[in-house]
N, C-alpha and C positions, 0 to 999 in steps of 0.2 A: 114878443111872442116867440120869433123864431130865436132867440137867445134861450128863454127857457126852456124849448125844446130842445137845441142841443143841449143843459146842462140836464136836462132830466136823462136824457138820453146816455148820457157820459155816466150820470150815477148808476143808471141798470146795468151797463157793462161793467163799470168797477165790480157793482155786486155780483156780477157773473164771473168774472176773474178770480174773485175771492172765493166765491164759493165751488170753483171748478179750481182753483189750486188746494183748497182745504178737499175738497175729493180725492183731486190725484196725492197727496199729503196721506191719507188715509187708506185711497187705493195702493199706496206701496209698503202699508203694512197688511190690508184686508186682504188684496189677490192675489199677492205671495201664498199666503194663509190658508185662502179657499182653495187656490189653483194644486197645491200639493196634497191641500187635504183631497180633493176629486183623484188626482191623481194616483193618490196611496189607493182609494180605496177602485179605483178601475184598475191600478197592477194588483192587489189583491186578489181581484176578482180573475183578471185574465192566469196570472199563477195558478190559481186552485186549478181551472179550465185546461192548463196546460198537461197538470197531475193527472187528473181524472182521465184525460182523453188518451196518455200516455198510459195511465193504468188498465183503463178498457182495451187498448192494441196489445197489453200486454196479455191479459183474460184470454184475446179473442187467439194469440199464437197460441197460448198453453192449449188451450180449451179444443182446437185442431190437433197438436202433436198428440197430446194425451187421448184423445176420441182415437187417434188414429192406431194409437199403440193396442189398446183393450179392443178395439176389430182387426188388429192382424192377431192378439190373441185366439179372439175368438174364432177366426179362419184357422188358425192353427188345432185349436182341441177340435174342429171339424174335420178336419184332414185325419187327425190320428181317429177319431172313431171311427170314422173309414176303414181305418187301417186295420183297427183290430174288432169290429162291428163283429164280425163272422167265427172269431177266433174266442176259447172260451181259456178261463185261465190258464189251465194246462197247457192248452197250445201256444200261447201268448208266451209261458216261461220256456216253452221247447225252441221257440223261435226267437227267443230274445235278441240273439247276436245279430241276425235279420231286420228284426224292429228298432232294435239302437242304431244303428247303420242310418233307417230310414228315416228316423229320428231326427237323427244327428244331420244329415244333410236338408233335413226342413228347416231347423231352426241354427244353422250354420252363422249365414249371414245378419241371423238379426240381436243387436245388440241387448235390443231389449228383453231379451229373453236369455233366463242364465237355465233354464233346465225343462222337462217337459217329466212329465209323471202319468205313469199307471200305473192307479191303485183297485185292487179287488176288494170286495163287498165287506173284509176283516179288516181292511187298512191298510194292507202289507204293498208296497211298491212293486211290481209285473218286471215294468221295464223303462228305462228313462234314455232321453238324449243323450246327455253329457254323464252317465254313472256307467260302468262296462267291468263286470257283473254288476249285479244288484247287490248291496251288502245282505249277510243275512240278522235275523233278529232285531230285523227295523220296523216299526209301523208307524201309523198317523192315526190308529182309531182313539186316540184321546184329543186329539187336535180338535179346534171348534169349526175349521169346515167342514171335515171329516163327518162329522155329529151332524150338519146342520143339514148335509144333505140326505147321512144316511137316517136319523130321527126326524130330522125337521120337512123332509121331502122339498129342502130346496132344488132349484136347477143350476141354478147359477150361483157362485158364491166369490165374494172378493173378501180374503183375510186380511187379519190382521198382520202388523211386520214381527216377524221372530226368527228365531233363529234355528236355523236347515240342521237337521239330527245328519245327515247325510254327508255335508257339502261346509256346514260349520260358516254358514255366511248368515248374515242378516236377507230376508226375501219378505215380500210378502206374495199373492200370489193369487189368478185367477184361477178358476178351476167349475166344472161342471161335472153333471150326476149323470151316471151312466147306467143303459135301464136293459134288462133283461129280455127279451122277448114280448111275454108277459106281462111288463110293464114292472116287474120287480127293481128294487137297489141292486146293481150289481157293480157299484166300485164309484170310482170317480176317475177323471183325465184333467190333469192340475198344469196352468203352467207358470213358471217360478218365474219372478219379477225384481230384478236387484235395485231399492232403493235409490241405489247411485243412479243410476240412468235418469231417471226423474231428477236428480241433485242437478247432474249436468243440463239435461234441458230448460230445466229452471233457470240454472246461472246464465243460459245463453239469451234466452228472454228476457230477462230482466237485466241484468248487466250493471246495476247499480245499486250506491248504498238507498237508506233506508226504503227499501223495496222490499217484500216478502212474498214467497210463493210456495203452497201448498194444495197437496192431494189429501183430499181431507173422506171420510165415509161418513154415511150419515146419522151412524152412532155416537160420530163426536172422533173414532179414532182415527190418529195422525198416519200417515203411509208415508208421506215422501216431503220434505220441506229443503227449501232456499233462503237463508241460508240454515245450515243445522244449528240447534240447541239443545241443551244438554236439558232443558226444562222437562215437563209434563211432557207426554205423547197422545194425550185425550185432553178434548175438550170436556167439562162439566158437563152435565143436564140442563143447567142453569146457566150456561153463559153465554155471549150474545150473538156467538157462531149459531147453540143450537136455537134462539130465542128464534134467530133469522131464518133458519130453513124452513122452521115449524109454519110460521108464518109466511114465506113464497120459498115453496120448496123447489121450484125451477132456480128462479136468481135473483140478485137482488145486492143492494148494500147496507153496510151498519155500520157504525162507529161505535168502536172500544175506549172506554176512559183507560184501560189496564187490559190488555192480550194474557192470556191463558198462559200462554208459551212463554214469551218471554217477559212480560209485566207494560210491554211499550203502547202506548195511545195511537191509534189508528183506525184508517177508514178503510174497509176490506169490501169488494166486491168479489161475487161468486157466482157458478153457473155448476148447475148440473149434466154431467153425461147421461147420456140418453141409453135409457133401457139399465141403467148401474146406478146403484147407491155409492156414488162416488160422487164426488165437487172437486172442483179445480178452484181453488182461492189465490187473489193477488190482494195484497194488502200495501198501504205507504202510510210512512209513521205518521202523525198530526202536526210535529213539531218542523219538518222536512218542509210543508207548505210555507209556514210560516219564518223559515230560516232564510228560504230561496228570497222569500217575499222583503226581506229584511235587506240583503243582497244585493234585488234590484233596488231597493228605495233609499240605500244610502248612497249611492252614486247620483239622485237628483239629488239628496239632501245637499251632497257637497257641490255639486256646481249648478244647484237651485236658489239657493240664499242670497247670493251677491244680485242679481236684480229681476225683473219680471222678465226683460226680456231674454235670459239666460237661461229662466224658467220654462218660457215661452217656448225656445230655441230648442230644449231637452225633447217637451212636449212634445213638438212638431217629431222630432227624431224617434219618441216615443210610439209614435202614432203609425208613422213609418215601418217602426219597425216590428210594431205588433201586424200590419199588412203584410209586410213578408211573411212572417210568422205562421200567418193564415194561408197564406199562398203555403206556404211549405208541410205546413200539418193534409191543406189538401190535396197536394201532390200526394202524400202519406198514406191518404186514408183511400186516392187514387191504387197507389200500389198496392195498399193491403186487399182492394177488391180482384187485383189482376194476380197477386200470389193465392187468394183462397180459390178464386177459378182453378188456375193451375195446381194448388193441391187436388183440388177435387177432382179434378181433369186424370192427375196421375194417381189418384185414389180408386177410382174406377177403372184406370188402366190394369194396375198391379191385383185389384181383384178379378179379374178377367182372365190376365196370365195365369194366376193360380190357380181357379176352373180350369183354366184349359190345360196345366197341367195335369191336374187329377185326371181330365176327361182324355188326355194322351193315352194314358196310362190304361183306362179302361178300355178303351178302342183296341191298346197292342194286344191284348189279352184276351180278349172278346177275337179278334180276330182269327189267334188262333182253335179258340174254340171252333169257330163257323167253319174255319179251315177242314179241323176232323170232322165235324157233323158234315157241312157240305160234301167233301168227298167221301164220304163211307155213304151216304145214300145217291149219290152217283154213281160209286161201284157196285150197290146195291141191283142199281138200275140196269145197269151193265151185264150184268152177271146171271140174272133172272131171264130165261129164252125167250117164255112164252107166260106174262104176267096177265095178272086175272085183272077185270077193270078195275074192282077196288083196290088191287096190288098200285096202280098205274096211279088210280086216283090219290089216294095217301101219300104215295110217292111225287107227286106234283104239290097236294099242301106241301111237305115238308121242304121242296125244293124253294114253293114259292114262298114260306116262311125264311128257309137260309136267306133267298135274295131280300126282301125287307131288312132283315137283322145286319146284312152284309151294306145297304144302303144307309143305315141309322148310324152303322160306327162310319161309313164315308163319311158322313155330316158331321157326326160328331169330332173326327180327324183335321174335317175341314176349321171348326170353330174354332180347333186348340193349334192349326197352323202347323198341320203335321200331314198334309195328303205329298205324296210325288208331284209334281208339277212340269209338263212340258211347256216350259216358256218361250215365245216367239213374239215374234211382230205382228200388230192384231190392226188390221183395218176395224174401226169400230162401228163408222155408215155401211160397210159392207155385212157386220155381223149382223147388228141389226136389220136392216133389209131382206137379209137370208131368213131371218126370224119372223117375220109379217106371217107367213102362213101358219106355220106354227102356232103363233101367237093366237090368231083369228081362232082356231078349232080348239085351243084350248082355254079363251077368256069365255067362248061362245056370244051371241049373237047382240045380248043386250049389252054389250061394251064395245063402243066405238074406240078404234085404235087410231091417234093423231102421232106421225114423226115428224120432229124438225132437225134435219139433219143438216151441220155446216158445213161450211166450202173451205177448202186448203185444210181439212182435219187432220191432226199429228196421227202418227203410228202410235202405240199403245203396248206396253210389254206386259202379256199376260200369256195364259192358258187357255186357248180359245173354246174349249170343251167348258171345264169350268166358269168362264166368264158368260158361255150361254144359258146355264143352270145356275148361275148370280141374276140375271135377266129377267129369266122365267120365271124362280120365285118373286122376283120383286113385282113382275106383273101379276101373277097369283094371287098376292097379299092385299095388291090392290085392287084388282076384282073382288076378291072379300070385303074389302070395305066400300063396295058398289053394292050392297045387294038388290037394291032396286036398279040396276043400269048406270052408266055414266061414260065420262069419257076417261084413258087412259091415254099421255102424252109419255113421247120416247123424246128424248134431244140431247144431242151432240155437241161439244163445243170444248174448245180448247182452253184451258184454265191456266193461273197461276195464283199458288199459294206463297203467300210472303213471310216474311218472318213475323210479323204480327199475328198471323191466323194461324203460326204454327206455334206461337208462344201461347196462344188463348185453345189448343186441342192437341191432348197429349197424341204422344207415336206419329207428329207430323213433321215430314220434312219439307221446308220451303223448296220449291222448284214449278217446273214446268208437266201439267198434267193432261191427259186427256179426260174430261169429264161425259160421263152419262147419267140422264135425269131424267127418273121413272116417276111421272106427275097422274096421281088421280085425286077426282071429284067426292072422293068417297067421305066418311063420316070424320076423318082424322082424329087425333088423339094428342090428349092431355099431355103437358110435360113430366108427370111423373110415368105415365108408360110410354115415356119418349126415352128416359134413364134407364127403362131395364129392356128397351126392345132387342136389345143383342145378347141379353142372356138367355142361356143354353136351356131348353125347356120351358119359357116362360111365353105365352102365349092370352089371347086376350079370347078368340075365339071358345065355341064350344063343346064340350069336350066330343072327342074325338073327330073331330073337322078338321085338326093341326095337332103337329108335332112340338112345336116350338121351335124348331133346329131351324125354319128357313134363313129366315137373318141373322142367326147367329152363325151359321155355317158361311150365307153370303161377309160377313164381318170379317170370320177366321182367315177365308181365301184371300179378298181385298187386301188386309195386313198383312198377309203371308208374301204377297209379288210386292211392297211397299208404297203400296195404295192408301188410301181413306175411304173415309165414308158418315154422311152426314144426312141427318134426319129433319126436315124443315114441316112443323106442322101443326093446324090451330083446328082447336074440334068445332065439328061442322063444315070446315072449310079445304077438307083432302089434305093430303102428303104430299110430298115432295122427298124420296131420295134420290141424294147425290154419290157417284160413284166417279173416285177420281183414282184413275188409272197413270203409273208412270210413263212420262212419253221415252220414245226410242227412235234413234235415229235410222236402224237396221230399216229393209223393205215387207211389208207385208208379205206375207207368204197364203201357200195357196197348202188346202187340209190332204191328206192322201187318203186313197179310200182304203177304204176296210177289205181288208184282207179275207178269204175264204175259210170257211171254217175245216183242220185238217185229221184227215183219220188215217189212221198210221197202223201197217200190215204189223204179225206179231214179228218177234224178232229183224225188225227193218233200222230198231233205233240203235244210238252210242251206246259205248257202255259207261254208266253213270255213277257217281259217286255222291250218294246223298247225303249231305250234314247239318244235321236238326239237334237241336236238343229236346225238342218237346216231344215224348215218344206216341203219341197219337198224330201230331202232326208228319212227323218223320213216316210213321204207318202208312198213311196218305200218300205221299210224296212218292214212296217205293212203289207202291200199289198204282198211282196215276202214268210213273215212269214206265213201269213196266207195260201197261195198256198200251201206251205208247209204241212199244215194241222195242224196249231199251232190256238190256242186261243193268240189273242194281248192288253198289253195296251200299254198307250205310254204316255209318259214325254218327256220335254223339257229342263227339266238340275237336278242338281245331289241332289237339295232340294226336287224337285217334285218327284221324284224318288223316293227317303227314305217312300215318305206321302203314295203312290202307294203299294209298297212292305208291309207298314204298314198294308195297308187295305185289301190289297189280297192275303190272304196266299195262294192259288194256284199255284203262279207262281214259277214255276222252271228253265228259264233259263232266264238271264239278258243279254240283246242283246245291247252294247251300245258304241258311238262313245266315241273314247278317249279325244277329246278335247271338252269341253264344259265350257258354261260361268258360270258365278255366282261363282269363285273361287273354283270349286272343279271338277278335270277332271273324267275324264270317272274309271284311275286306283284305284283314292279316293275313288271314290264311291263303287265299286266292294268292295272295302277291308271291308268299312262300312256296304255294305248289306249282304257280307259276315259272318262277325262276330255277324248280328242278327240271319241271316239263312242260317248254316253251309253246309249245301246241298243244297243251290245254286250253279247253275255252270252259269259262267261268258265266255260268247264269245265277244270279241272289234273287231271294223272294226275303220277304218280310211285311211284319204287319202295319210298320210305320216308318216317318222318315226320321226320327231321334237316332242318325247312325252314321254312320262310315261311309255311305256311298251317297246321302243325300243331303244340298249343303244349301241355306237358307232357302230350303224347300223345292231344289231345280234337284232333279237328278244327274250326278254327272254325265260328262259327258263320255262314250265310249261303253256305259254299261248297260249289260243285258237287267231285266228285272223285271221279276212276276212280283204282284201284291197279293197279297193274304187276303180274304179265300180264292184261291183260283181253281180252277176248273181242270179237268184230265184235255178238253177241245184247245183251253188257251196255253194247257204246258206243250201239247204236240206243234201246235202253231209256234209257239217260243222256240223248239227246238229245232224246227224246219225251217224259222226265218235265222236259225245262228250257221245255218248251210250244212244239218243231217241229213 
């Protein structure tokens, strides 16, 4: 028995030998077989994966440069209607050499922009950046944007590309309709777009062959492509560009057996700009997939055949290195989220400068209006012996209307980063603390005030005027979003920003801060009016409760001493702004008091040399001086001046705006009348600090300086603190 156990036994192993050598026998033709066939067909799959995701990073650069370019257009035709809003044709060609200048230095720096255009209501060109005169016997009214806005009552139009009657270039070109009071056609504001620029952005995106990249309209015509073709410049009606937008006119992809343009098979994704019949398309050929794919798979062919486990071996290496692969696309797709922050970071920065340049501009300008207004109904005041109560009464509106108007361009100055700034060393548990009472009479009674103020707190380089009117409104804002009560938190603490948190929020520089955090309970707000809460006028309150200016004015100042400022908040659950102040090693100082207000006999003052260019301001000026008890001349810029001071050696104090024409400002001149007549003393007023005496917002140091609108009480006190 136990013999034919073993022999039985011995025959099911043989047959198991046999049929496990005819396996492996088989297995080294069958899983060669399978193992490359799996394989071709997961590198197949991982290639196409590789295309696709490479083509989407590529969409997603164009689809930002390009957005970015057609909204610095669009800030641009808003500047210039600005410019010329008030001016009617006539005026506009009288001033042209004026308006190209202004032109010309808007669109200086930017590439993308080869020219700027005003056209009147016939077609005919006003006045452009880069053309100086305007040719005559030129127009655009047979042009199809021309038509489209003056027939078709478009607002906004992106052309076709053709060729500049002007400038002899290929453009094609943004442009919007410009409207009469009335609401009539009265021209268009065009800005010209050179092809090339889009060429080279494109080549820089994509960077490879078969890759394609176009700026497509939604008529099918071509504006800007990577690389160029000498082919069509429109797509059909019928082809599977327009098939595809018809059907998802946001975005989407298609595949071409045969491309329009050039005849080549491709899978093309696209995406629509926002608010423009425009698309950004990136396309890669069909054949491209499948070449790379061929590529990778001849390299296991040839060191996959000679056995499984070489196979095997490749596999393993395969497998590997599709892991890095992965690690490495999501590092990629890591960065690409930290460069779109940081575009948008400096996309909202650079729209901010450029408000706040306009709003410079309007401040300087507005100031000297207040300037004449407010003092001519000072001297008004002055002048009248024995005024009737409604004399007096009128007379206090209009005063207390200058002071408002005088406080809106502070803010406003403040937002665009243009106020004077006395900068010092600022205890900030001391300012605050000084502020508790204040605070209490002004949040009033249903808002509890909590400080937490820290120990060893750095000194802080600020303005400490301003830094308490940064404060105040933020507690303000915050009591508004109390309206039933709550609590508002102050707290102090010493901060440091790294290079991480200054890589993820533009206009930050890493270092050592002192921070202040103005915390309430109130209703807080969404992240979309968390993006616009520092622009200038923009306000959530109801109307006439706010200005809009407070945070944007607290924003302007913060940036201006090279601060930050950051907004932390989820609705229903309060705010949180952070206020981070540069530290300073100097000692806190202590505030002096205010000075007496001073009134000055007649004839007691210098004899004064006034230089204005602005003859209502200049009127003022003389008129203030002399109250004063000053003897006045007066000039109109910095040559007439010199001839002045030549012929009247009496005069001892040069009273003069810092910006004037005739190439030489206000600081010029001082230094030159200086160096004839050593005991001269030199006082400047002006409406802003874009100048010669005021330099990243600090006044220098050493100079006298009134600000625009001043008063006839602060020029006497001016001239009696310069020792008359």
């Amino acid at each position: 028995m136990r013999r034919l156990l073993k022999l039985e036994t011995w025959t099911l192993r043989g047959k198991t030998a046999a049929d496990a050598s005819f396996v492996l026998l088989a297995a080294t033709l069958v899983v060669p077989a399978v193992l490359f066939t799996g394989a071709s067909w997961l590198a197949y799959g991982e290639t196409q994966r590789q295309f696709e995701e490479r083509q989407n990073r590529t969409l997603d650069l164009l689809y930002i440069g390009s957005r970015a370019t057609f909204e610095t257009q669009q800030l641009i035709v808003s500047n210039v209607v600005s410019l010329v809003d008030d001016l009617n044709d006539v005026e506009i060609q009288q001033n042209e050499a004026r308006l190209h200048q202004q032109l010309k230095n808007l669109v200086r720096s930017l590439p993308q922009v080869e020219d700027v255009f005003v056209l009147d209501r016939e077609g005919r060109p006003l006045v452009a950046a880069n053309v100086y005169p305007i040719p005559a016997n030129v127009t655009a009214a047979d042009r199809p944007y021309f038509m489209a806005h003056r027939d078709d009552r478009q607002q906004r139009y992106v052309s076709e590309t053709y060729r500049s009657r002007i400038k002899n270039l290929d453009i094609f070109q943004y442009s919007e309709r410009r409207l009469r009071p009335d609401g009539g056609f009265d021209g268009v504001v065009l800005v010209a777009i050179p092809p090339s620029y889009f060429g080279k952005l494109f080549e820089q995106a994509a960077g490879a062959e078969n890759y394609t990249t176009s700026l497509v309209r939604d008529d099918g015509e071509l504006l800007a492509r990577y690389p160029s073709s000498a082919g069509p410049t429109r797509f059909d009606p019928g082809s599977r560009f327009m098939q595809a937008i018809a059907a998802d006119p946001v975005s989407g992809t298609y595949t071409t057996p045969q491309a329009t343009i050039d005849g080549v098979a491709r899978t093309v994704v696209y995406r629509k700009l926002p608010d423009l019949p425009v698309y950004v398309a990136v396309g890669v050929a069909s054949d491209a997939v499948r070449e790379a794919w061929m590529h990778r798979m001849s390299a296991h062919l040839l060191f996959g055949l000679p056995a499984t486990l070489a196979l095997f071996a490749l596999a393993l290496l395969a497998s590997r290195r599709a892991a890095a692969q992965a690690d490495t696309l999501e590092r990629l797709r890591e960065e690409q989220v930290r460069r779109a922050t940081a575009e948008e970071s400096l996309r909202q920065s650079q729209k901010m400068t450029a408000v706040g340049q306009l709003t410079a501009g309007i401040a300087h300008d507005f100031n000297n209006l207040l300037t004449g207004i407010g003092g001519a109904i000072e001297i008004v005041g002055r002048r009248v012996p024995q005024p009737t109560p409604d004399v007096v009464r009128f007379l206090d509106l209009a005063r207390t209307g200058v002071s408002r108007a005088a406080t809106l361009t502070q803010r406003m100055l403040a937002f665009a980063r243009q106020q004077p700034l006395q900068i010092e060393a600022v205890d900030a548990n001391r300012l605050v603390t000084g502020m508790s009472e204040l605070l209490r009479r002004t949040l009033g009674e249903t808002v509890q005030i909590e400080t937490v103020l820290s120990g060893g707190l750095w000194r802080a380089s600020a303005d400490p005027a301003q830094l308490e009117a940064a404060v105040l409104n933020l507690a303000i804002n915050a009591r508004d979003a109390m309206p039933g009560g709550g609590t508002l938190t102050i707290e102090t603490a010493n901060a440091h920003l790294d290079d991480a948190y200054a890589a993820a929020n533009a206009e930050v520089t890493p270092g050592q801060f002192v921070m202040i955090a103005v915390s309430d309970t109130g209703t807080g707000m969404d992240q979309q009016t968390i993006a616009r809460a520092f622009e200038p006028f923009f306000t959530t309150k109801e109307r006439g409760q706010g200005t809009g200016l407070g945070l944007s004015m607290t924003y302007g100042y913060i940036k201006q001493i090279g601060g930050h400022l950051k907004i932390y908040s989820e609705v229903g659950h309060g705010s949180t702004v952070k206020v981070y102040l540069p530290r300073t090693q100097a000692e806190a100082g202590t505030h002096p008091e205010i000075a007496p207000s001073v009134s000055a006999a007649a004839g007691a003052g210098p004899v004064v040399l006034v230089v204005e260019d602005d003859p209502v301001v200049r009127e003022f000026a003389m008129a203030a001086c002399r109250e004063c008890g000053c003897t006045v001349y007066d000039a109109g810029d910095g040559e007439q001046a010199l001839r002045v001071l030549q012929k009247q050696g009496d005069i001892a104090l040069l009273f003069t705006d810092v910006g004037l024409p005739g190439g030489m400002n206000g600081r010029q001149l001082a230094e030159r009348a200086v160096a004839r007549r050593p005991d001269l003393k030199v006082l400047y007023m002006t409406g802003y600090t874009a100048n010669a005496i005021v330099h990243h917002g600090v006044i220098d140091a050493g100079v006298n300086f009134l600000g625009k609108p001043f008063s006839v009480s602060a020029l006497a006190a001016k001239i009696k603190g310069m020792g008359f």
